[in-house]
C-alpha positions as a Python dict, from the first residue, in 0.01 Angstrom:
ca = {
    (1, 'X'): (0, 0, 0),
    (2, 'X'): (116, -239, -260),
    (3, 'X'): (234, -138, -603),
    (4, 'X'): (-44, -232, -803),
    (5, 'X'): (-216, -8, -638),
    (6, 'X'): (-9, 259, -708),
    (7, 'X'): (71, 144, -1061),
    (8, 'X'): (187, 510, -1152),
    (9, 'X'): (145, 802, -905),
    (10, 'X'): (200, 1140, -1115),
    (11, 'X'): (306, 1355, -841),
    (12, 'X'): (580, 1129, -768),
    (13, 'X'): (929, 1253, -934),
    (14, 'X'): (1038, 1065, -1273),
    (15, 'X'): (1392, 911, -1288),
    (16, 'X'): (1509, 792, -1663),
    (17, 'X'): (1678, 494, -1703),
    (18, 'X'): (1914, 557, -2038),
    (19, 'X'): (2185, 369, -2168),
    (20, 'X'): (2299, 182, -2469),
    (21, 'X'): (2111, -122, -2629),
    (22, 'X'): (2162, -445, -2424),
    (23, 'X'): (2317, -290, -2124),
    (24, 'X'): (2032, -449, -1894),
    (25, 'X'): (1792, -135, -1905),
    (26, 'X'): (1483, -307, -1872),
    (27, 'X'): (1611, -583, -1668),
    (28, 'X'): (1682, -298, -1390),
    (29, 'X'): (1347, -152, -1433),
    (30, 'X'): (1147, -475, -1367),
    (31, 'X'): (1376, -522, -1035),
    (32, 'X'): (1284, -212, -896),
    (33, 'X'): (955, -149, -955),
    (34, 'X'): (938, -561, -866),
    (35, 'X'): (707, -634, -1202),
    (36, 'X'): (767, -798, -1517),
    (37, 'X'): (675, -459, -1725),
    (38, 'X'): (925, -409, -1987),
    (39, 'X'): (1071, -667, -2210),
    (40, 'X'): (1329, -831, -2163),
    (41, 'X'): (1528, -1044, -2430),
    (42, 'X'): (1902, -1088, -2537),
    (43, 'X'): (1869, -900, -2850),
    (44, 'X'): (2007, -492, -2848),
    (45, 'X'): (1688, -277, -2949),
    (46, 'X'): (1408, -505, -2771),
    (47, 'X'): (1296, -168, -2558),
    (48, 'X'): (1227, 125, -2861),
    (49, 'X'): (915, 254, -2656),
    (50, 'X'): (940, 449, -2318),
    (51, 'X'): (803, 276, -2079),
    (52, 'X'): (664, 418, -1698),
    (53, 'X'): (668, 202, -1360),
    (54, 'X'): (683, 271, -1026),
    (55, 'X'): (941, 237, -765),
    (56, 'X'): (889, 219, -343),
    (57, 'X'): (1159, 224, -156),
    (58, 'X'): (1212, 341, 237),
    (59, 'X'): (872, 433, 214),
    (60, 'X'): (890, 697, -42),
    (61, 'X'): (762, 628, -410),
    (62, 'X'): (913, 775, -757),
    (63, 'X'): (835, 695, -1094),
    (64, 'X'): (1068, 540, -1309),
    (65, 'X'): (1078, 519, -1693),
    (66, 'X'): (1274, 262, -1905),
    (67, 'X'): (1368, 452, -2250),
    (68, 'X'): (1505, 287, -2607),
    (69, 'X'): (1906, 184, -2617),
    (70, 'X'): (2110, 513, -2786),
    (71, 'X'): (2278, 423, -3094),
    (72, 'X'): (2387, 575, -3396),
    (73, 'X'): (2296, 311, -3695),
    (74, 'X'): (2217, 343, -4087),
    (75, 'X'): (2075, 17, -4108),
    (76, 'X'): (1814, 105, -3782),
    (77, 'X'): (1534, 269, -3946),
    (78, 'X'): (1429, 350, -3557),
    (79, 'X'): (1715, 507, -3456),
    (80, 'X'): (1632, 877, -3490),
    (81, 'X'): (1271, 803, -3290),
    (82, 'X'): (1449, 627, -2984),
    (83, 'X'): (1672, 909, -2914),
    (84, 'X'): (1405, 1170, -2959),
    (85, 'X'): (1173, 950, -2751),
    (86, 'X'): (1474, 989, -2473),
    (87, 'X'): (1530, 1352, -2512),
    (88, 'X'): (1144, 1363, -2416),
    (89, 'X'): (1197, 1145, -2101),
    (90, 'X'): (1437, 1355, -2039),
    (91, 'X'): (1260, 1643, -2042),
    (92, 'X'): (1076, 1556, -1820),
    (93, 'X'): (1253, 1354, -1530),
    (94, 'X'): (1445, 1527, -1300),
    (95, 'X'): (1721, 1233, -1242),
    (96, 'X'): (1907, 1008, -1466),
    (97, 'X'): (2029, 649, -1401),
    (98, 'X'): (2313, 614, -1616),
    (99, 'X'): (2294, 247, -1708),
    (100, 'X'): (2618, 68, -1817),
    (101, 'X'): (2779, -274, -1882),
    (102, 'X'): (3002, -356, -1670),
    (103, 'X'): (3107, -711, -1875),
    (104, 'X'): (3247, -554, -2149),
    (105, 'X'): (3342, -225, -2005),
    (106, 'X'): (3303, 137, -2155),
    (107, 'X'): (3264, 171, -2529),
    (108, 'X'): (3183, 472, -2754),
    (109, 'X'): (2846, 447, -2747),
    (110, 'X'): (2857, 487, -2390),
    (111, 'X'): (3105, 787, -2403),
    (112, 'X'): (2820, 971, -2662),
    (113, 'X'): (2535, 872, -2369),
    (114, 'X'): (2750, 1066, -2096),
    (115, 'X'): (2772, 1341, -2364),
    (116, 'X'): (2431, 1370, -2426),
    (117, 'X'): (2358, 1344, -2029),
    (118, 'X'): (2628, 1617, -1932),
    (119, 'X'): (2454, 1837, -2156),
    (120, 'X'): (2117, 1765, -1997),
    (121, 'X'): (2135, 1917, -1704),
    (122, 'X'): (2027, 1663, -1500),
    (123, 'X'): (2156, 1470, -1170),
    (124, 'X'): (2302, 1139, -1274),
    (125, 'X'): (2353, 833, -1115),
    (126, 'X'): (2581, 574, -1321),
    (127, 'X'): (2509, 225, -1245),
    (128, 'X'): (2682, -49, -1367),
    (129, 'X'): (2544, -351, -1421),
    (130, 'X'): (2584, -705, -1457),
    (131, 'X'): (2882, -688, -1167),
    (132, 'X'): (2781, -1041, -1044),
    (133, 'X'): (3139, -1147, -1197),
    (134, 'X'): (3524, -1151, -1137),
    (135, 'X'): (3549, -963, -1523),
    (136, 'X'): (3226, -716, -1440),
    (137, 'X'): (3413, -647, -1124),
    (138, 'X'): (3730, -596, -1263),
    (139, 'X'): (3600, -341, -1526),
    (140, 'X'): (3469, -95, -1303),
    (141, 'X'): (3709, 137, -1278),
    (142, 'X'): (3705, 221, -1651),
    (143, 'X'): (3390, 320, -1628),
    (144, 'X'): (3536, 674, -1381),
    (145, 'X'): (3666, 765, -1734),
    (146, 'X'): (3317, 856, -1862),
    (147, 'X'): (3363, 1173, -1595),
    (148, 'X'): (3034, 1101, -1475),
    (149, 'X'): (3109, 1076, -1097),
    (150, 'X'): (3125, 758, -878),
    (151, 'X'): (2986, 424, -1023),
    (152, 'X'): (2727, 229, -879),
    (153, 'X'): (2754, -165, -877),
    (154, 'X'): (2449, -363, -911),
    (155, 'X'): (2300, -663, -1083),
    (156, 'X'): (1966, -657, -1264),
    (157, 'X'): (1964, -1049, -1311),
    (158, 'X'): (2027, -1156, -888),
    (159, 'X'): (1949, -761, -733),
    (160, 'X'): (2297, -759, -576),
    (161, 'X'): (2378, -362, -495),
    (162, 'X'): (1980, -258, -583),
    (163, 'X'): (1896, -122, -210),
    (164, 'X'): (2267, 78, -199),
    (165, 'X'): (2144, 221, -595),
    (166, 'X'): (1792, 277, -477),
    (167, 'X'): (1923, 536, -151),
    (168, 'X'): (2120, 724, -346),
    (169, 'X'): (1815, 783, -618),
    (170, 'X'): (1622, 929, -302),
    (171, 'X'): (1925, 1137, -226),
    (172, 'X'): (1882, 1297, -560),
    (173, 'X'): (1507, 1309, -542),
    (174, 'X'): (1227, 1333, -266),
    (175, 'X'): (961, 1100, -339),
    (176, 'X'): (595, 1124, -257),
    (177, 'X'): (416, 875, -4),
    (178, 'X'): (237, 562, -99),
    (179, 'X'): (-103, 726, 37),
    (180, 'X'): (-21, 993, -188),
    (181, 'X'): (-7, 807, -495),
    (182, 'X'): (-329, 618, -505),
    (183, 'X'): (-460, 554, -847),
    (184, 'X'): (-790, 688, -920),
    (185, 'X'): (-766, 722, -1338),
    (186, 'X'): (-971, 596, -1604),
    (187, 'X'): (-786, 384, -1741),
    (188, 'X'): (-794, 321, -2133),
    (189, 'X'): (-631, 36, -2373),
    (190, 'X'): (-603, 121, -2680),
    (191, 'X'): (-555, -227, -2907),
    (192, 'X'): (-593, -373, -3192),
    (193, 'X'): (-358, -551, -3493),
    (194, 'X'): (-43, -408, -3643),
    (195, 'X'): (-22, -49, -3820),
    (196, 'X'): (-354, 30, -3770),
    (197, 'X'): (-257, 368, -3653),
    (198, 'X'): (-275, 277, -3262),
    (199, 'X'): (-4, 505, -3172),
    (200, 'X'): (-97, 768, -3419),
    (201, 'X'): (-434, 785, -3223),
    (202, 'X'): (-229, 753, -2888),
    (203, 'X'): (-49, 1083, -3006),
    (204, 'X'): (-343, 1257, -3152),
    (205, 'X'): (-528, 1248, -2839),
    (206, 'X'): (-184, 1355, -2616),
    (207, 'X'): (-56, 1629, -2864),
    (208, 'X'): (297, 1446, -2844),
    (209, 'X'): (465, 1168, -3011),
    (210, 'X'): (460, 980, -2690),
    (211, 'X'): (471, 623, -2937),
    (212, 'X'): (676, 538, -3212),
    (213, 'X'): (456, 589, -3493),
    (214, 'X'): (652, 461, -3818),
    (215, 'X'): (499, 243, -4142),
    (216, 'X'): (695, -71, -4047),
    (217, 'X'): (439, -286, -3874),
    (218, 'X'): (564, -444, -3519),
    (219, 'X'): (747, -46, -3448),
    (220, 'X'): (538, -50, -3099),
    (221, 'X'): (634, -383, -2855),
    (222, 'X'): (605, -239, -2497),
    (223, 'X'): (275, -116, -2388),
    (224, 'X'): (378, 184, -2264),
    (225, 'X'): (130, 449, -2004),
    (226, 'X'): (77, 796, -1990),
    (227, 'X'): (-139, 981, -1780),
    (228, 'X'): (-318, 1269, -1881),
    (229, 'X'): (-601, 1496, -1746),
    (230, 'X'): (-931, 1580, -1984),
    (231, 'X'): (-1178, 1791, -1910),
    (232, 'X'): (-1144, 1765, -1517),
    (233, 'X'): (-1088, 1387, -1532),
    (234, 'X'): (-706, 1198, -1460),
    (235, 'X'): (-657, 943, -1775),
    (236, 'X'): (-439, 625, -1798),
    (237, 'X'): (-343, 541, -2196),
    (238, 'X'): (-230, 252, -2264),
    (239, 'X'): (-102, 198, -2647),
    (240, 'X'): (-18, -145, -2675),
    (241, 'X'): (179, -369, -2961),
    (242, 'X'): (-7, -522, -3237),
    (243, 'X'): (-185, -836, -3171),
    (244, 'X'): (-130, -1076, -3478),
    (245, 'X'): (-309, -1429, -3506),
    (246, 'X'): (-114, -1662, -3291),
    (247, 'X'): (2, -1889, -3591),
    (248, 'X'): (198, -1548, -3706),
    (249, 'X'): (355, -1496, -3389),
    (250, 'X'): (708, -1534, -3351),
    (251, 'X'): (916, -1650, -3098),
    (252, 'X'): (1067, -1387, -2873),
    (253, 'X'): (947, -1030, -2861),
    (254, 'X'): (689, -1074, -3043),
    (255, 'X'): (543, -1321, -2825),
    (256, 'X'): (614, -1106, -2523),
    (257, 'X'): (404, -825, -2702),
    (258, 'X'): (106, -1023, -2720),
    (259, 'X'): (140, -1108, -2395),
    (260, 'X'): (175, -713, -2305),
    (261, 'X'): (-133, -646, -2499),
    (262, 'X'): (-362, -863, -2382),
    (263, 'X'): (-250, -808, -2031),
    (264, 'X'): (-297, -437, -2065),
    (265, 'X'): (-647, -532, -2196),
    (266, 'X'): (-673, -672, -1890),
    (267, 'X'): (-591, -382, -1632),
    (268, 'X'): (-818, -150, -1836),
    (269, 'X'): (-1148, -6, -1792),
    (270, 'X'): (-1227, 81, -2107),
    (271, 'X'): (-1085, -78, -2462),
    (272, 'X'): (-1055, 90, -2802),
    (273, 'X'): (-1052, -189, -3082),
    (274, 'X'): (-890, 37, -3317),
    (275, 'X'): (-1000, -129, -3705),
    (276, 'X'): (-834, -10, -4029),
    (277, 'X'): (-1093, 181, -4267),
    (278, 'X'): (-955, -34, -4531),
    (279, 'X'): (-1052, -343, -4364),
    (280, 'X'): (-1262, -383, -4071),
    (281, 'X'): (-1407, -726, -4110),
    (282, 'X'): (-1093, -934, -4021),
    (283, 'X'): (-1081, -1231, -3786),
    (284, 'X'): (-806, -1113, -3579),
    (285, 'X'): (-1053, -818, -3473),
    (286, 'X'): (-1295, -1044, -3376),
    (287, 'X'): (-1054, -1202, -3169),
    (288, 'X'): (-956, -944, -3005),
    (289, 'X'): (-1288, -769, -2957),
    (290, 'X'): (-1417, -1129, -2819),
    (291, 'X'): (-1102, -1122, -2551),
    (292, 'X'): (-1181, -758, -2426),
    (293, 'X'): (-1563, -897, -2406),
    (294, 'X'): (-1478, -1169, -2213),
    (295, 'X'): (-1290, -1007, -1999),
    (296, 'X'): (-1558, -769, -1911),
    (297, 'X'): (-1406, -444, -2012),
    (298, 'X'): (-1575, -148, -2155),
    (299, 'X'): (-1571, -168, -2555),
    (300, 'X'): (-1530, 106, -2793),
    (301, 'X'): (-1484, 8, -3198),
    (302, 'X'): (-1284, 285, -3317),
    (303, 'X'): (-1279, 293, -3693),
    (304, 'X'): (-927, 456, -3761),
    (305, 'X'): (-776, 668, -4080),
    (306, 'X'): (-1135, 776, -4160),
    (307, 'X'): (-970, 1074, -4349),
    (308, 'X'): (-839, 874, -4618),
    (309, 'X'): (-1189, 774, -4766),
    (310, 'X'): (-1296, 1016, -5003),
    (311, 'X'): (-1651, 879, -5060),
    (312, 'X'): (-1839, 966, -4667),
    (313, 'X'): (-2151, 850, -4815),
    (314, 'X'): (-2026, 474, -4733),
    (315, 'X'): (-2007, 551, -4363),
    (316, 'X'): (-2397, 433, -4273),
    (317, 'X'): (-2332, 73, -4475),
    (318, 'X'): (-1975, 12, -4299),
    (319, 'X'): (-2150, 88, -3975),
    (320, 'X'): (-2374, -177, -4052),
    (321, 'X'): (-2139, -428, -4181),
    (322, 'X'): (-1990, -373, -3841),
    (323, 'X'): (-2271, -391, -3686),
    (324, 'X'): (-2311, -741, -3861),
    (325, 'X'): (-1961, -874, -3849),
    (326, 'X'): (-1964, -784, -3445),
    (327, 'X'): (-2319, -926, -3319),
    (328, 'X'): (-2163, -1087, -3067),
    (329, 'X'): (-2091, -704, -2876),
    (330, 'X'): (-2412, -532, -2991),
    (331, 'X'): (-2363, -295, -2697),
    (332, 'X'): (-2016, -159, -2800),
    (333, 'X'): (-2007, 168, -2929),
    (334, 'X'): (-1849, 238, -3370),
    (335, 'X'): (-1694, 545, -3386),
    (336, 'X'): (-1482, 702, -3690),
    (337, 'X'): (-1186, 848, -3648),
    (338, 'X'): (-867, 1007, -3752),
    (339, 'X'): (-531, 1037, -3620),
    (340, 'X'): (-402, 1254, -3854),
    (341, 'X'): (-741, 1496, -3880),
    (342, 'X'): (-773, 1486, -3490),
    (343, 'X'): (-1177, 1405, -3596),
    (344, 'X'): (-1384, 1189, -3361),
    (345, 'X'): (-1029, 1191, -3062),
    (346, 'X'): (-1342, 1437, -2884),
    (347, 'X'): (-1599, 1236, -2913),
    (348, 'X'): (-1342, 910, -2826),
    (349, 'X'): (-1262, 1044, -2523),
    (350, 'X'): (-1619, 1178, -2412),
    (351, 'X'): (-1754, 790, -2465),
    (352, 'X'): (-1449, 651, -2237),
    (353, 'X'): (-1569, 880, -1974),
    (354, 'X'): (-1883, 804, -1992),
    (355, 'X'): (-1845, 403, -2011),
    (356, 'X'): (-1641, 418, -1722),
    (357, 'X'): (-1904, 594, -1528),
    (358, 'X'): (-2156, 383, -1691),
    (359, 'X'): (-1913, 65, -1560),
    (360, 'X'): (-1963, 210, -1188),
    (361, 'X'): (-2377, 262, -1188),
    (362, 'X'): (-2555, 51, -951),
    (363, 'X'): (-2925, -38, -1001),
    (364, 'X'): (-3153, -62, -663),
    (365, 'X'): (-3264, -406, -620),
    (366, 'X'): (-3646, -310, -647),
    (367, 'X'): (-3586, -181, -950),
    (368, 'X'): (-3390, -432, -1091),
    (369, 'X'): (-3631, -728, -950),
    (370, 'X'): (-3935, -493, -1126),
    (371, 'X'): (-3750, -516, -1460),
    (372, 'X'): (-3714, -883, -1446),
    (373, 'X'): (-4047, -995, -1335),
    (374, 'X'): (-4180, -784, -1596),
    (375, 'X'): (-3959, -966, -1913),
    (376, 'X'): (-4033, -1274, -1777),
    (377, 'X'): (-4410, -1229, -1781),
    (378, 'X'): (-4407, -1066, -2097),
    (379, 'X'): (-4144, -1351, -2257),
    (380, 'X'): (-4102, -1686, -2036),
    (381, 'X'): (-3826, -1869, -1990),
    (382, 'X'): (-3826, -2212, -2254),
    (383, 'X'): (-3944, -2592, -2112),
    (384, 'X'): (-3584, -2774, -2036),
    (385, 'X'): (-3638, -3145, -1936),
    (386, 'X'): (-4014, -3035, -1845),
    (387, 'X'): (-3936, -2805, -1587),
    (388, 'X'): (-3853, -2408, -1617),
    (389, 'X'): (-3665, -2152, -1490),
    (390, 'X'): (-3780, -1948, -1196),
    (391, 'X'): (-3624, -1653, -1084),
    (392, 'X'): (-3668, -1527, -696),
    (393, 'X'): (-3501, -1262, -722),
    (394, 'X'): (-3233, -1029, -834),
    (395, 'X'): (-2946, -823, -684),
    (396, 'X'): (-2684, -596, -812),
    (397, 'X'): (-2308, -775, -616),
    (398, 'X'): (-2031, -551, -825),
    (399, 'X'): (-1963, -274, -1040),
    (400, 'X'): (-1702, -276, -1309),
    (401, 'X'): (-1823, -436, -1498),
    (402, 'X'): (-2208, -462, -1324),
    (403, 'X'): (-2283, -779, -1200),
    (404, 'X'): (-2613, -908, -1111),
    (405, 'X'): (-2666, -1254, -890),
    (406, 'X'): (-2972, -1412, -1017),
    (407, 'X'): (-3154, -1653, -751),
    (408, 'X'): (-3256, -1945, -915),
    (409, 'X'): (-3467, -2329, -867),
    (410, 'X'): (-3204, -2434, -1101),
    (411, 'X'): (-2905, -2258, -1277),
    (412, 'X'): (-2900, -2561, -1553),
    (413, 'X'): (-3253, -2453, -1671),
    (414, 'X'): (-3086, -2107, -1814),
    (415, 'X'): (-3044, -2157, -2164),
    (416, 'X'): (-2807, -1951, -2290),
    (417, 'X'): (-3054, -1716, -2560),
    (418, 'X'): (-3264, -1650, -2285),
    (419, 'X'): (-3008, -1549, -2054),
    (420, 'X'): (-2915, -1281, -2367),
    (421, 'X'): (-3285, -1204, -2346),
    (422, 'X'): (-3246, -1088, -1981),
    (423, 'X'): (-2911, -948, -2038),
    (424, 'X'): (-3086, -711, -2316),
    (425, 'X'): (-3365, -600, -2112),
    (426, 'X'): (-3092, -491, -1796),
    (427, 'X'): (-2959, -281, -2072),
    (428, 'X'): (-3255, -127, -2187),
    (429, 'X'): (-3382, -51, -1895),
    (430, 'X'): (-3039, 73, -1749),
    (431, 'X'): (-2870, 197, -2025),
    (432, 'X'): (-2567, -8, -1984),
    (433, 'X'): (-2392, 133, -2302),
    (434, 'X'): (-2056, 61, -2393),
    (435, 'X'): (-1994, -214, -2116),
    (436, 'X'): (-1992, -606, -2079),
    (437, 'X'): (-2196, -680, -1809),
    (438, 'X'): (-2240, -1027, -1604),
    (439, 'X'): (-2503, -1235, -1491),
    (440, 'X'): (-2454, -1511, -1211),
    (441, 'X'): (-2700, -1757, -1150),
    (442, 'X'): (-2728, -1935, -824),
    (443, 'X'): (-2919, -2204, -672),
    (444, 'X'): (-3187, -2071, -393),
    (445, 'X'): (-3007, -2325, -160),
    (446, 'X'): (-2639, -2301, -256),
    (447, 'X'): (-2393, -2067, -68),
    (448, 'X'): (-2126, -2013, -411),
    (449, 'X'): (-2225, -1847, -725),
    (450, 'X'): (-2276, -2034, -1064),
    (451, 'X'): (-2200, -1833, -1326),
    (452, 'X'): (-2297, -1911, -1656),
    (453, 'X'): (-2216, -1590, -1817),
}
């Protein structure tokens, strides 16, 4: 079974990778799980989020989370949130990699680390990294006076000593078996631009600050996953960085973010476009609204820090400035929230549900052909170059999102407000609330789909 199936498997045992900043954290955690998840950039600090992979290996499978670089700093503002964010990955992994640099050798930051770890409790494993050198090499023997036990030597960048680290982590812990790890979650991106209290909803509807939630906009850069069960049902949440308009974006981490957030967007089932009370009609929204659209996710429009308005009355004309502003998704879902109240994180997480099971209805093909006759008697299809559209008939090919094959004379004769029509009379009919949905149109003759929407 490959990984992306697995993704995360929750029975599987967690294993914290902690260290310093710029010790080559994350560049160990994308080796062994084999995915580019966590970023990666020559700057101390670029990981402040925990973030959760998974590892196979011999073919057992643990989970693995990368956690923030420990370091005492006045001038880091996000100091004291990394190292509580580690004491929760702590808390909940029952073995440590120890992650250290074997190019410069031990420093005192890494002497507090085995400190902290000692006191812990925990099984550690001490890997140093970046031993691909004569100087790495040479080094390793300081590292024994951390009193941590026997070193490991390995090397993130070329994977040198990654199958001797990997046996002793299943010495330490039993992993689970691929089978047993399949992924069967709804999963759920929440998006949307900076500091507009994504990971304050993230921890309202987990009960934990599992994200850095701090007023400096940019604090969250990983997207980072956590499964958790509601009412019955296994949840993925994903809270993702801030997507800014790509003329703002900088070089770096910043681009990796975006890149983070629109892929998480991507392995989603179900998006939360999470606006700002204060300002919900902003471009960048759009933008990202339009991406989750087109990518043919279900759409919620969370309106966030609905407890700071004092007036409620305004809530039926913002929902219809919305409305307005996001025409182009008419079937998405506005709720109001707040992060800080916990009101509407119920109601959030009831729609989710729904939409995804919504995302997995299929229609019988009688039905469906019944609906479509009927529209198109009631409202033709327009005159194109003096000939018009004739549908056959219709069928039903996928689920998430729903996808229905039309059989056409001609797929150039669909213009595109008729093929809305159509689209709107599926959903009526269906109730396909809360979900993009495709249609495919395809020549009577031709053996490949056309799709025009």
């Amino acid at each position: 079974m490959s990984l992306t199936k697995l993704d995360t498997a929750e029975k599987a045992p967690l294993v914290a990778l902690v260290g310093r900043p710029n010790v080559g954290k994350s560049a160990l955690f994308n080796r062994l799980t084999r995915r580019n998840q966590a970023l990666v950039e020559d700057i101390p600090g670029t990981t402040r989020d925990r973030n959760y992979g998974v590892v196979e290996w011999r073919g057992r499978v643990f989970r693995l989370v990368d956690t923030g670089g420990l370091i005492e700093s006045d001038v880091d503002p996000f100091s004291p949130l990394v190292r509580r964010g580690v004491q929760q990955a702590l808390n909940e992994a029952q073995a440590v990699l120890f992650v250290v640099d074997a190019s410069t050798g031990p420093i005192a930051a890494d002497y507090e680390v085995a400190d902290m770890l000692r006191r812990s409790g925990l099984p550690v494993i001490m890997a140093a990294n970046k031993t691909d050198t004569s100087r790495g090499q040479a080094n390793l023997p300081e590292f024994y006076r951390l009193g941590m036990g026997d070193v490991q030597s390995v090397s993130a960048l070329h994977g040198q000593g990654v199958g001797d680290l990997l046996d002793e982590v299943l010495n330490l812990v039993q992993g689970v078996a691929p089978e047993e790890a399949q992924d069967e979650r709804i999963r759920i991106a929440i998006v949307g631009r900076p500091n507009v209290g994504k990971s304050s909803l993230t921890n309202a509807i987990l009960g934990e600050e599992r994200a850095l939630v701090s007023e400096i906009a940019g604090t969250t850069r990983d997207t980072i996953d956590t499964t958790f069960e509601f009412e019955g049902r296994q949840m993925l949440l994903v809270d993702t960085a801030g997507i800014r308009r790509r003329g703002r974006i900088e070089r770096g981490v910043e681009r990796h973010s975006v890149q983070r957030a629109e892929q998480a967007i991507d392995r989603a089932d179900v998006v939360v476009m999470v606006l700002d009370q204060a300002e919900v009609l902003t471009a960048q929204d759009t933008h990202i609204t339009g991406y989750a659209s087109k990518a043919g996710k279900g759409l919620v429009l969370a309106v966030n820090k609905w407890d700071l308005v004092e007036d409620r009355s305004v809530r039926p004309d913002m929902a219809r400035q919305i409305d307005y502003r996001y025409r182009f998704v008419p079937w998405a879902p506005v709720l109001f929230t707040s992060a800080v109240s916990g009101e509407g994180v119920q109601d959030l997480l009831e729609l989710c549900v729904h939409i995804w099971e919504v995302r997995r209805r299929r229609v019988q093909t009688s039905e469906l052909n019944r609906v479509i006759h009927r529209a198109m008697a009631e409202h033709g299809p327009p005159t194109i170059r003096h000939r018009r559209l004739k549908v056959m008939y219709v069928t039903q090919a996928e689920v998430a999102p729903p996808t229905f094959v039309f059989f056409v004379n001609d797929p150039e004769l669909v213009h595109f407000s008729y093929l809305r029509y159509l689209e709107n009379q599926i959903r009526e009919a269906f109730d396909f609330e809360g979900t993009s949905i495709r249609l495919v149109f395809r020549r009577r003759s031709e053996d490949r789909f056309e799709e025009t929407a």
